[in-house]
Each structure stands twice: as C-alpha cells, then as structure tokens.
Biopython code that builds the backbone (N, CA, C, O; Angstrom):
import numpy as np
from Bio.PDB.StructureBuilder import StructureBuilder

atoms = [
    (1, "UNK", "N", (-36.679, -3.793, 15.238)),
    (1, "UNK", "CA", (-35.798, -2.666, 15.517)),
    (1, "UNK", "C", (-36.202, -1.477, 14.665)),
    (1, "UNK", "O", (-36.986, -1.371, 13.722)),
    (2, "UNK", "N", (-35.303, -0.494, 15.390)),
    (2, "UNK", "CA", (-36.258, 1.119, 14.162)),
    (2, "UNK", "C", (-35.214, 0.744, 13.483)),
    (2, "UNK", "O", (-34.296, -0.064, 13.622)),
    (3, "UNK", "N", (-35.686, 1.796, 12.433)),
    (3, "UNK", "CA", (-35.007, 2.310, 10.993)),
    (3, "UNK", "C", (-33.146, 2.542, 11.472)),
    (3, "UNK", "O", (-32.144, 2.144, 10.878)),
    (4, "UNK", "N", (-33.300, 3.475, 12.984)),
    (4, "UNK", "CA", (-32.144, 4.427, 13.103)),
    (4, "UNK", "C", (-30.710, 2.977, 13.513)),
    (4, "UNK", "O", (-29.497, 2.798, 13.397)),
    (5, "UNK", "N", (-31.953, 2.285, 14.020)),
    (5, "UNK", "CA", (-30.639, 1.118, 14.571)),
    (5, "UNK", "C", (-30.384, 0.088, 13.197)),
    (5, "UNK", "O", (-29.353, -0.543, 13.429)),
    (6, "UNK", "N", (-30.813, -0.207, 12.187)),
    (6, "UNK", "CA", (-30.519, -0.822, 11.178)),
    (6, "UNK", "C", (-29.423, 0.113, 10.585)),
    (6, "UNK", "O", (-28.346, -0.418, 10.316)),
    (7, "UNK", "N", (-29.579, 1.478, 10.344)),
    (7, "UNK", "CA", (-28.509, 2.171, 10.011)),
    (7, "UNK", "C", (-27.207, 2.466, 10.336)),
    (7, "UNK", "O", (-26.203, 2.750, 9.683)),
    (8, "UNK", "N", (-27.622, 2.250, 12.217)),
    (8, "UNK", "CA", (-26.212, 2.486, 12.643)),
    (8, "UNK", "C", (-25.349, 0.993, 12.684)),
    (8, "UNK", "O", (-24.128, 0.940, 12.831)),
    (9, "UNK", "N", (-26.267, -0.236, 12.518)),
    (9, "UNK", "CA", (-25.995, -1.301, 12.560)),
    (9, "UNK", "C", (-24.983, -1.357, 11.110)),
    (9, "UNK", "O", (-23.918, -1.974, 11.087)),
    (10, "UNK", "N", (-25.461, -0.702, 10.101)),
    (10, "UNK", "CA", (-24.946, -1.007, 8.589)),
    (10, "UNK", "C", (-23.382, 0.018, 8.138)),
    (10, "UNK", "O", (-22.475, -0.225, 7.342)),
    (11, "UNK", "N", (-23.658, 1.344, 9.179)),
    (11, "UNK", "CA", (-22.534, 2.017, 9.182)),
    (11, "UNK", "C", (-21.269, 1.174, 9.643)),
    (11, "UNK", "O", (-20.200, 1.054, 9.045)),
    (12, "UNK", "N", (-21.650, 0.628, 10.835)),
    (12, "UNK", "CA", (-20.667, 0.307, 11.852)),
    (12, "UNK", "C", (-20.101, -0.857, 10.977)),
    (12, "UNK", "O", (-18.883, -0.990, 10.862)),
    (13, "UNK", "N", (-21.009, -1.729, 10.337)),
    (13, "UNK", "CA", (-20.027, -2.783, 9.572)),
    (13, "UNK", "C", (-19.645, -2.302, 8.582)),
    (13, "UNK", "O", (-19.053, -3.212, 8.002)),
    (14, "UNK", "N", (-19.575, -0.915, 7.651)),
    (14, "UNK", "CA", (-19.455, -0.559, 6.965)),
    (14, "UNK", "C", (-17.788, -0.231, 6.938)),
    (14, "UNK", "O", (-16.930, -0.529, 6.108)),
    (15, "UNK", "N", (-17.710, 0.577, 8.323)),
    (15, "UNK", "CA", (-16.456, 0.986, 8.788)),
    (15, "UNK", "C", (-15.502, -0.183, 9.136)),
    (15, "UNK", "O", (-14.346, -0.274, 8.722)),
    (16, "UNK", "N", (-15.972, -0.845, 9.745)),
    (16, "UNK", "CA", (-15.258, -2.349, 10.025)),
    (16, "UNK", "C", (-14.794, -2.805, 8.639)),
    (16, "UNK", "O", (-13.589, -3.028, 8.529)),
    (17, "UNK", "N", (-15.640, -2.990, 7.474)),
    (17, "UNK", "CA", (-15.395, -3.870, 6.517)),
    (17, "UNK", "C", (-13.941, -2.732, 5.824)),
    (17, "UNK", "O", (-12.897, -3.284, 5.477)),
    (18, "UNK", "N", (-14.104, -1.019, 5.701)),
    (18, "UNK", "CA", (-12.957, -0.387, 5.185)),
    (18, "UNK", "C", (-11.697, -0.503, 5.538)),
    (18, "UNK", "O", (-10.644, -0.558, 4.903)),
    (19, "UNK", "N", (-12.104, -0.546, 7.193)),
    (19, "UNK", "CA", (-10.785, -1.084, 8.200)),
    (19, "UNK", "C", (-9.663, -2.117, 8.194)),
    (19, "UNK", "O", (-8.535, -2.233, 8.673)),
    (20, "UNK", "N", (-10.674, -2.955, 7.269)),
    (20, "UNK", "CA", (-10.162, -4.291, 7.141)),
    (20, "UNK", "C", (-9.316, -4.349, 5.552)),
    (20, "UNK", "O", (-8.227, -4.777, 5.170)),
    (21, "UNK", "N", (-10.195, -3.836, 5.074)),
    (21, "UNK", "CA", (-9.804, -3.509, 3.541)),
    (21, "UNK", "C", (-8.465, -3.223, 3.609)),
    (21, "UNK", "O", (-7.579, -3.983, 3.218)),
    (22, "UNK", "N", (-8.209, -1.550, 4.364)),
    (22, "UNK", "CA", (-7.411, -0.854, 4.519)),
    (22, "UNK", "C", (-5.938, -1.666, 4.982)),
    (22, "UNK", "O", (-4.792, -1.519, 4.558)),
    (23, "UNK", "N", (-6.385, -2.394, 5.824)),
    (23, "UNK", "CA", (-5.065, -2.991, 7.061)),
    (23, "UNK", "C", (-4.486, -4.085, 5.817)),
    (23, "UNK", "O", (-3.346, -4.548, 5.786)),
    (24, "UNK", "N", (-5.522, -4.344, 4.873)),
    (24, "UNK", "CA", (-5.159, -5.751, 3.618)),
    (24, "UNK", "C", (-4.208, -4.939, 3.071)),
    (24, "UNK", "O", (-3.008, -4.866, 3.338)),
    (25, "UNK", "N", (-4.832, -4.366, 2.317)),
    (25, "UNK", "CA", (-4.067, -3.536, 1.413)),
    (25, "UNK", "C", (-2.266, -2.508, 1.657)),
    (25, "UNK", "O", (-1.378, -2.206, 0.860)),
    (26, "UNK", "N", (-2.456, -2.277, 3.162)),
    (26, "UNK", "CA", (-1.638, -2.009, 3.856)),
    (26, "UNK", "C", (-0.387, -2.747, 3.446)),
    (26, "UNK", "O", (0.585, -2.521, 2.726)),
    (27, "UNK", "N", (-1.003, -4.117, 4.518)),
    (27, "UNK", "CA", (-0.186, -5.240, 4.522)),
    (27, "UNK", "C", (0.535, -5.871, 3.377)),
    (27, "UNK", "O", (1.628, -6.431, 3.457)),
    (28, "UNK", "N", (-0.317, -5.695, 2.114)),
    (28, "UNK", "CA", (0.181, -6.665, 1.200)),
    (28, "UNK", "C", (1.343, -5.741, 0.593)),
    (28, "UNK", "O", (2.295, -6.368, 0.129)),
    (29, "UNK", "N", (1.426, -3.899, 0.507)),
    (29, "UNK", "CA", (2.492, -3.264, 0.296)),
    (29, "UNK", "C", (3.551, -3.390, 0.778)),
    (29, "UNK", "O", (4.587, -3.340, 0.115)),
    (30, "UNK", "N", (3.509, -3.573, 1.985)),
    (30, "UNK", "CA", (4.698, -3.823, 2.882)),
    (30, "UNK", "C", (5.538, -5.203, 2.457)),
    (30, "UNK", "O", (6.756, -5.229, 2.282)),
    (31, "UNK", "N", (4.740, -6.214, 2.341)),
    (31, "UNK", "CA", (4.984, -7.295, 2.226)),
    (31, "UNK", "C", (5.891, -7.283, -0.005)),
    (31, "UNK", "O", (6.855, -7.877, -0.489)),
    (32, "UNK", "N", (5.332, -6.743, -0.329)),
    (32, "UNK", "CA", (5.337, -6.763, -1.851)),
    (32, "UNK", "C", (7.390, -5.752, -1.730)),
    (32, "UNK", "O", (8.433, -6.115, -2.273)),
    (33, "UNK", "N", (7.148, -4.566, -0.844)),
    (33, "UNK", "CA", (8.146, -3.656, -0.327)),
    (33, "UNK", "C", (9.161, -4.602, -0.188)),
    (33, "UNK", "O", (10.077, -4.591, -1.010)),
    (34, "UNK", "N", (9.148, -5.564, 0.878)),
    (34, "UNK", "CA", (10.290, -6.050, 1.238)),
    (34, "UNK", "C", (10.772, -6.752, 0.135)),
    (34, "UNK", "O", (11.926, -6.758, -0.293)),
    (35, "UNK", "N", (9.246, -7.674, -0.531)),
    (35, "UNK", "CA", (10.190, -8.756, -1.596)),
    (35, "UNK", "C", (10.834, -8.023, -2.912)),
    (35, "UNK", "O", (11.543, -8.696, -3.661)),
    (36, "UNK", "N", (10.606, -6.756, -3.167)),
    (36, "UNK", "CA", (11.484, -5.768, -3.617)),
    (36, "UNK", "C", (13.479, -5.464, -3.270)),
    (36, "UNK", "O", (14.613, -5.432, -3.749)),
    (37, "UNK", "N", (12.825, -5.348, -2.352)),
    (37, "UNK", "CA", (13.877, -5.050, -1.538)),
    (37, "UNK", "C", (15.153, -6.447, -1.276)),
    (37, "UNK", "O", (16.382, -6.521, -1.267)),
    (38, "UNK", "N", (14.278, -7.163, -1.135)),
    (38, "UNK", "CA", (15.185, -8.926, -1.118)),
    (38, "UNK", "C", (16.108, -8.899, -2.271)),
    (38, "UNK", "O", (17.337, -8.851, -2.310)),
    (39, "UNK", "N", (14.752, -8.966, -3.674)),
    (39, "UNK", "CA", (15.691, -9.141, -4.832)),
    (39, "UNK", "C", (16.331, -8.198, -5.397)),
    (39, "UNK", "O", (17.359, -8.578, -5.956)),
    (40, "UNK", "N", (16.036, -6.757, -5.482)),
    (40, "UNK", "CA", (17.356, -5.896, -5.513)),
    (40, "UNK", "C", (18.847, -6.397, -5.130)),
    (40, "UNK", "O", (19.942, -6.511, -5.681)),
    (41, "UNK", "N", (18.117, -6.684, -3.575)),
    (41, "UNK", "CA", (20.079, -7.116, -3.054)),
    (41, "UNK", "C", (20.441, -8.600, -3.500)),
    (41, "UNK", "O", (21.616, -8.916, -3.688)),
    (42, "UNK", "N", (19.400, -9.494, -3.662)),
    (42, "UNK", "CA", (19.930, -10.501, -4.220)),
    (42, "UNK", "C", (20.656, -10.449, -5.529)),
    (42, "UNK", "O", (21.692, -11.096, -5.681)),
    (43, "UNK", "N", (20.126, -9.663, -6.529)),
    (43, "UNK", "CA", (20.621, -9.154, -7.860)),
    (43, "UNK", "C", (22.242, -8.208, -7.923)),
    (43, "UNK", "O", (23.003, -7.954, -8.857)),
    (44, "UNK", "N", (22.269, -7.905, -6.558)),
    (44, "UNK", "CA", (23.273, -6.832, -6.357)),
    (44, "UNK", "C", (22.686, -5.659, -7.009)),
    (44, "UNK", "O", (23.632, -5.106, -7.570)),
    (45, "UNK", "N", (21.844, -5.137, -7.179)),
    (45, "UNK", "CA", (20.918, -3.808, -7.757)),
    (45, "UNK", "C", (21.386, -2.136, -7.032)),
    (45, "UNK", "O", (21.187, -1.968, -5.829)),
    (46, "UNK", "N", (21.906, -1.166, -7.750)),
    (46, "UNK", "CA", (22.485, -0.492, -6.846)),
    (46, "UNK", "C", (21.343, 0.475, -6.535)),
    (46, "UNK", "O", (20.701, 0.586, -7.579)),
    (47, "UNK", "N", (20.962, 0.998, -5.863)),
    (47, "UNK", "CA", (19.406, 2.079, -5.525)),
    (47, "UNK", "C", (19.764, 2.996, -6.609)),
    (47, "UNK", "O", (18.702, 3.222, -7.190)),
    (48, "UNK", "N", (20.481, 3.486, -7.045)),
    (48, "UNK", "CA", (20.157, 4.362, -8.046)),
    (48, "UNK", "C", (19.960, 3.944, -9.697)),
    (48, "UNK", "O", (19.768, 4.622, -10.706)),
    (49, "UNK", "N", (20.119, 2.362, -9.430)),
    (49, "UNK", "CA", (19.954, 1.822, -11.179)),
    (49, "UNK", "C", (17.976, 1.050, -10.596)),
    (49, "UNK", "O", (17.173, 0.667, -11.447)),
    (50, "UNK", "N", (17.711, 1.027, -9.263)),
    (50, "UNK", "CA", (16.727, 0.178, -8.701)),
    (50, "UNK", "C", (15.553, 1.132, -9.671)),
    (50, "UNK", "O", (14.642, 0.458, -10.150)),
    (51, "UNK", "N", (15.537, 2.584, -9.963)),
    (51, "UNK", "CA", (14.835, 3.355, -9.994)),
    (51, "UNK", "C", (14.890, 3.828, -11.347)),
    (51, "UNK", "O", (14.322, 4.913, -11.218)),
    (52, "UNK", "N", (15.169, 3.744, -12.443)),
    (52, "UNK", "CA", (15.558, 4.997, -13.129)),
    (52, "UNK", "C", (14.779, 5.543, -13.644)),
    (52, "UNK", "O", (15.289, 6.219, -14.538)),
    (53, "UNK", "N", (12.885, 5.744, -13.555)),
    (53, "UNK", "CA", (12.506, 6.494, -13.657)),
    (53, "UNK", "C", (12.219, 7.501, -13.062)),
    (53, "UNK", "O", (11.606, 8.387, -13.657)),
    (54, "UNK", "N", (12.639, 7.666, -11.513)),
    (54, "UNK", "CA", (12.987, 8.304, -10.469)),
    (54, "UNK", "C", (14.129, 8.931, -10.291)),
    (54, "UNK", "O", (14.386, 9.651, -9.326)),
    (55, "UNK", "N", (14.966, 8.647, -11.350)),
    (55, "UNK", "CA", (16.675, 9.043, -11.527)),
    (55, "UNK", "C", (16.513, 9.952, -13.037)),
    (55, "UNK", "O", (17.361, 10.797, -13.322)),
    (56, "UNK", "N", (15.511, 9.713, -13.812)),
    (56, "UNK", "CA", (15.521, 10.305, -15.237)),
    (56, "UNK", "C", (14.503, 11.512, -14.536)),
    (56, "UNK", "O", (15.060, 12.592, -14.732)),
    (57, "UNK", "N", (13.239, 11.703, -13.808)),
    (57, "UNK", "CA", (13.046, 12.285, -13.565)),
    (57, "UNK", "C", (13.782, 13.837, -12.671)),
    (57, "UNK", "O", (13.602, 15.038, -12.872)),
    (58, "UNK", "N", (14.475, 13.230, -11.855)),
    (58, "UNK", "CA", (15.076, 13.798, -10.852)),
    (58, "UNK", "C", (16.403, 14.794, -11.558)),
    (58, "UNK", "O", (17.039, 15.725, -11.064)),
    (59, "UNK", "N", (16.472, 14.224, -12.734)),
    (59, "UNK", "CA", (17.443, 14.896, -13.993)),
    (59, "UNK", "C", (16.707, 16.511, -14.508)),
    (59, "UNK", "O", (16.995, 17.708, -14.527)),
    (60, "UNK", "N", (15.759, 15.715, -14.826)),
    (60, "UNK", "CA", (15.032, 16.439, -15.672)),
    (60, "UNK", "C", (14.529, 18.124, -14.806)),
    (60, "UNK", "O", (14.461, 19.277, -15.233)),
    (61, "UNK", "N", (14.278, 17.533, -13.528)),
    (61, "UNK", "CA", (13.551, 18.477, -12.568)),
    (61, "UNK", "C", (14.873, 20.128, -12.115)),
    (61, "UNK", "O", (14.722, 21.207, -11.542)),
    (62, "UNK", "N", (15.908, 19.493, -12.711)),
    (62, "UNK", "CA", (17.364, 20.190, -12.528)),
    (62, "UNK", "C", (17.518, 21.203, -13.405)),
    (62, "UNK", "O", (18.563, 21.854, -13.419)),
]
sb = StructureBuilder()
sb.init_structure("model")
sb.init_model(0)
sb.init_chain("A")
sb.init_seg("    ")
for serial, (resi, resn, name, xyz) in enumerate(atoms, 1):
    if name == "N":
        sb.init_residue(resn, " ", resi, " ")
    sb.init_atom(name, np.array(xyz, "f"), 0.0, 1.0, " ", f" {name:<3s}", serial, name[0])
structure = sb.get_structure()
C-alpha cells in the first residue's frame, strides 16, 4: 500500500480510539454523578450543604 493509505489507515483508528476514550470517560462521569447523587439523598444531604465550596464561593462573588 502507499504511504497516503497507511496514514489515512492510522488517522481513522486514531479518531476511533479518541471516540472511544471520550464515550469512557463520558460514561464513567455520569455514572460517578448519579452515585453522588444516591448518597447525598441517602445521607439526607441538603444541596446547599452538598456543595459548600460552591456556597462559600457564591458568597464571596456578592
């Protein structure tokens, strides 16, 4: 094969392999999100104590 098709051969898995990366990494936030979200409410956690560096900030910005 030429040069040009080894390249486009190496791009294309290149993009595939980020794709994949991407959809992981995606996934495992979402997944990490919810089990957040579980034990907050299991804890009884109220969203504004869930955060408080998001609550000390949000002070500060005032």
């Amino acid at each position: 094969m030429e040069d040009k098709t080894y390249l486009s051969i190496a791009y294309l898995g290149m993009i595939f392999g980020l794709a994949i990366w991407t959809w992981t990494v995606v996934s495992r936030s979402r997944n990490m999100e919810r089990r957040i979200i579980a034990m907050e409410q299991s804890l009884d956690i109220k969203p504004d104590d869930a955060d408080s560096v998001a609550v000390t900030n949000d002070h500060n910005e005032a």
